[in-house]
N, C-alpha and C positions, 0 to 999 in steps of 0.2 A: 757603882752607878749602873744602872739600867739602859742598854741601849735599843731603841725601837729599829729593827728594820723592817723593812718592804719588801714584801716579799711576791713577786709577778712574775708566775713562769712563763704566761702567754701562750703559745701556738708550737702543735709538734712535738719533737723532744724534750723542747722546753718545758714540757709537763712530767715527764719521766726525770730532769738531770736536777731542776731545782728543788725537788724535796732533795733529793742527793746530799746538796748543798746543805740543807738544813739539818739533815741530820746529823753532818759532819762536824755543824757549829755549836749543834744541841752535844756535842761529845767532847768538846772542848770548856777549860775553865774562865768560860767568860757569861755576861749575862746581859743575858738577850732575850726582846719580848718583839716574837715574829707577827705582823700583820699582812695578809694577805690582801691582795690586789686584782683585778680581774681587767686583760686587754686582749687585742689579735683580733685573728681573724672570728670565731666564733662569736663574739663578742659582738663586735659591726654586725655579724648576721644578723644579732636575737637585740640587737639596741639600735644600728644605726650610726655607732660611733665607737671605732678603735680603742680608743683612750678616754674611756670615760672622766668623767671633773673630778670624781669619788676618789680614781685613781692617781691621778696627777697630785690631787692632795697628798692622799696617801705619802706621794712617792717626796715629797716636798715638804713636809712635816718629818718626815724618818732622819735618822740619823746617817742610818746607808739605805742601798735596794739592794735586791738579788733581783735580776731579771733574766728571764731563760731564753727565751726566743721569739719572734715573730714574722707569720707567713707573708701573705701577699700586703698586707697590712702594715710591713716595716716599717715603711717610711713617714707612716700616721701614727706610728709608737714609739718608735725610738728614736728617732728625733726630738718630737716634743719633751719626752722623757730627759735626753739628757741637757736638753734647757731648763727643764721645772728644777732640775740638780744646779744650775748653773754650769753645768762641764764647759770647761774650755781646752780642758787636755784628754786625748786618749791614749793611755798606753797599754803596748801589748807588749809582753816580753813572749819571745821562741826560745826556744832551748831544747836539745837533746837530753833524753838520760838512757841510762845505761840497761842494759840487756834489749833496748828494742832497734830493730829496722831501719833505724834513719839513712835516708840517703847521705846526710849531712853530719857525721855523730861527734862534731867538733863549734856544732853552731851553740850560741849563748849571747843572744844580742835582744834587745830591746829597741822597738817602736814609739817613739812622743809624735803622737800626730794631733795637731791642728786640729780642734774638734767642732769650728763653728761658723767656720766661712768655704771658701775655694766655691767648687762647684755646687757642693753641697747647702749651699747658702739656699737652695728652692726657687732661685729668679727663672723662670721658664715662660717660653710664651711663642705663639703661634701668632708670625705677623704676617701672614702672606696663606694660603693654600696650598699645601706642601712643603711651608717654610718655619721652619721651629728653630727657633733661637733658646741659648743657655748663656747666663750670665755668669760671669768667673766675679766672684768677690775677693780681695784679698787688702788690708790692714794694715799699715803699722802697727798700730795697737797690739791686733792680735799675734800679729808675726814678730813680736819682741815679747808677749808673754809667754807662747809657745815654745822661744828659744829661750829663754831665762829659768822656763820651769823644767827643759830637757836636760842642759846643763846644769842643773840644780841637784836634778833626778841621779844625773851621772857623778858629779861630788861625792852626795850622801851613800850612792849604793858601792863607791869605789871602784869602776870604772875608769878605764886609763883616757879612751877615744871618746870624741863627740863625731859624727858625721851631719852632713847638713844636705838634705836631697833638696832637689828643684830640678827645673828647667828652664832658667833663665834664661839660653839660647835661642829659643824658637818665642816664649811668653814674656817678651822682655819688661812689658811695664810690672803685671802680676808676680810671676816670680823673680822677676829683677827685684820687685819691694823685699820679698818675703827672705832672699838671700841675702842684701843689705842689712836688715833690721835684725836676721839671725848672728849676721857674720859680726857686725856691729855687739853683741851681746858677748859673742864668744870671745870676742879681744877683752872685754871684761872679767872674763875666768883662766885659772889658770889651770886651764888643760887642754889638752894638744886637740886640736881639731882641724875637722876638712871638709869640702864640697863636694859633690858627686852629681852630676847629669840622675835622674832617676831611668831613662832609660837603662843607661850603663850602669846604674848600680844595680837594677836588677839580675844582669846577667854576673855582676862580679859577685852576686850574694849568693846564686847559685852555687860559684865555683869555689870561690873563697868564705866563706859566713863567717870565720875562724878569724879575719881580720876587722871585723866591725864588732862594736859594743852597742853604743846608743844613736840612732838616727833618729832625726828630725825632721819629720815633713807634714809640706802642707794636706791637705784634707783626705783627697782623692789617693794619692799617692801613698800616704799610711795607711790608707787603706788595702790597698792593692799591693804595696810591698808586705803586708805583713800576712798577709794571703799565701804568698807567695813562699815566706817561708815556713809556714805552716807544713808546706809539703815536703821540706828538707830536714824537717822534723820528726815526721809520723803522721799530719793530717790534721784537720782542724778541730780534734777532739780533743788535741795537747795544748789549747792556745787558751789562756785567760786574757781576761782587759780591765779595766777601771777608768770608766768618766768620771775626770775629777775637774768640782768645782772649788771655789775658795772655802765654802763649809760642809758641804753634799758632796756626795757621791755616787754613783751607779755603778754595779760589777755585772758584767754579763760576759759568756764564755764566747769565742771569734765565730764559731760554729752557726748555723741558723736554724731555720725548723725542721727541715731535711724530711720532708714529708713522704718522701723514699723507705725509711725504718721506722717512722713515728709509728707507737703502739704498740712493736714487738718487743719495746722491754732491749734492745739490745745498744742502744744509744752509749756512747763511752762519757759519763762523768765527770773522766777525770778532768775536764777544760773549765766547766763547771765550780768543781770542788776549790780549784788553784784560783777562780776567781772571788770565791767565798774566803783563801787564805790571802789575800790582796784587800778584801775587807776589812780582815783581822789587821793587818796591817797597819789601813789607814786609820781605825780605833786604837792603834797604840796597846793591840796586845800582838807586840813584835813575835814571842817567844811561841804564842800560840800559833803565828801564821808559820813560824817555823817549821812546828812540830806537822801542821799539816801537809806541808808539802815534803817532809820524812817521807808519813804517814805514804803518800802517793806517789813516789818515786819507788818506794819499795814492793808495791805493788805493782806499778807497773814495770822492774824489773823482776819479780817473782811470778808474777802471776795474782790472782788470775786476770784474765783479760778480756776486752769486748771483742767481735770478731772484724772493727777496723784494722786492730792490732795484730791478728791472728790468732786470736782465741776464742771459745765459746762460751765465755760468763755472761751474764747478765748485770745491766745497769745495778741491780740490787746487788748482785754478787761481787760488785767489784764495791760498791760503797760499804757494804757489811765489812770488808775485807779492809780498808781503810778505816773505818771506826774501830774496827777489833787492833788493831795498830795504834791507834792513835789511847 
């Protein structure tokens, strides 16, 4: 069977890391017929609009996407983007490997974040001169799917712990819901879990990562924790994600257009690549997403490397380097 995907690198990096990707798919036995897609910033200049209609099709008819990045333009792209998917979950997994720098070289946990309310719901508004209001949304609905498909997440992949972040203390009706209707799920599975303040679990994820598997949070929060430990990692060039809906999908790497290296060619892939093997995945060729992420852990403990990592290859030379592997 023939799978379509979508393929929109967008803005920055993202035009150097998502061929990466493709070639890495194109090197594997699975079969796939790439359409490209055009969004970001450039785009708005020479149209007028981010995310063109052409695009959203695109992204909406495909099987999966691969999407790379997007500048000031983000929030007109990836957003709607992971609506046309339907995403109501993002997950990111962090994890250390071996031979590199990590401050952390014991982390191996995963993020299920809430992908379609909290702050990020877009309610903004100016009711006063100097006075800007932000509207927090938050579900039942979506705060017992969130929690159903984290725990889900954590079952299937073997996983001992669930964590459940909030901030119920200070957001008592928003995160009070979103903790009830998590905590509420979890007594329905049978695996050990716990609550964590997000403030303080950020600081314990610093110190401890080695005790957390999969956390749970709402929007904002997933966001910002998985940031976070991107840097306990090696940096946001190590982090893939997957917006998943009930049939669609979108894979884009945590990283963003980083307009600081964009065009030198030096951009690290590998976040990229691991998010193309999260695709493989959710296509149900398990053994393929395996082999890629071999494939990229042996390169990024042999070499060669980009110079986030401390080395001086190039985005090519480190995907040549993974295709020849693979």
């Amino acid at each position: 069977m023939t799978h379509e995907i979508a393929v929109i690198p967008g803005d920055g990096i993202g035009q150097e890391v998502t061929p990466a990707a493709v070639d890495v798919l194109e090197a594997v036995d699975a079969d796939f017929d790439f359409v490209e897609g055009d969004a970001g910033d450039a785009v708005k200049e020479a149209t007028g609009e981010a995310l063109p209609a052409e695009t959203r099709e695109l992204a909406a008819d495909a099987d999966a996407t691969l999407f790379g990045a997007a500048g000031e333009t983000a929030a007109d792209v990836i957003l709607p983007l992971r609506d046309v998917v339907g995403s109501f979950a993002n997950v990111r997994p962090a994890r250390s490997y071996p031979g590199l720098d990590a401050v952390q070289p014991d982390t191996d946990l995963v993020f299920i974040r809430e992908n379609t309310e909290g702050v990020y719901a877009g309610i903004e508004a100016e009711i006063d001169d100097g006075v800007r209001t932000l509207t927090r949304v938050i579900t039942e609905d979506a705060s017992r799917e969130i929690a159903e498909f984290g725990f889900r997440y954590a079952k299937r992949n073997g996983f001992e712990n669930v964590t459940i972040a909030h901030k119920a203390n200070v957001m008592r009706e928003t995160d009070g819901l979103f903790l009830e209707a998590a905590q509420a799920v979890g007594d329905s599975f049978d695996i050990d879990y716990d609550t964590a303040l997000m403030d303080a679990l950020a600081m314990h994820l610093v110190m401890r990562p080695e005790e957390y598997d999969v956390v749970i949070c709402p929007n904002l929060a997933g966001d910002m924790l998985s940031d976070l430990a991107a840097g306990l990692v090696g940096g946001l060039g190590l982090l893939p994600s997957a917006n998943v809906g009930e049939d669609n999908a979108l894979f884009e790497p945590v990283h963003g257009s980083a307009p600081d290296i964009a065009g030198q060619g030096v951009a690290n892939p590998s976040a990229m690549i691991l998010s193309a093997a999260m695709l493989l995945d959710h296509l149900d060729y398990a053994d393929e997403a395996a082999a890629v992420r071999e494939a990229v852990e042996g390169v990024l403990a042999d070499g060669p490397r980009t110079p986030d990592l401390g080395g001086d290859a190039s985005a090519d030379d480190v995907t040549a380097a993974v295709v020849d592997r693979l």
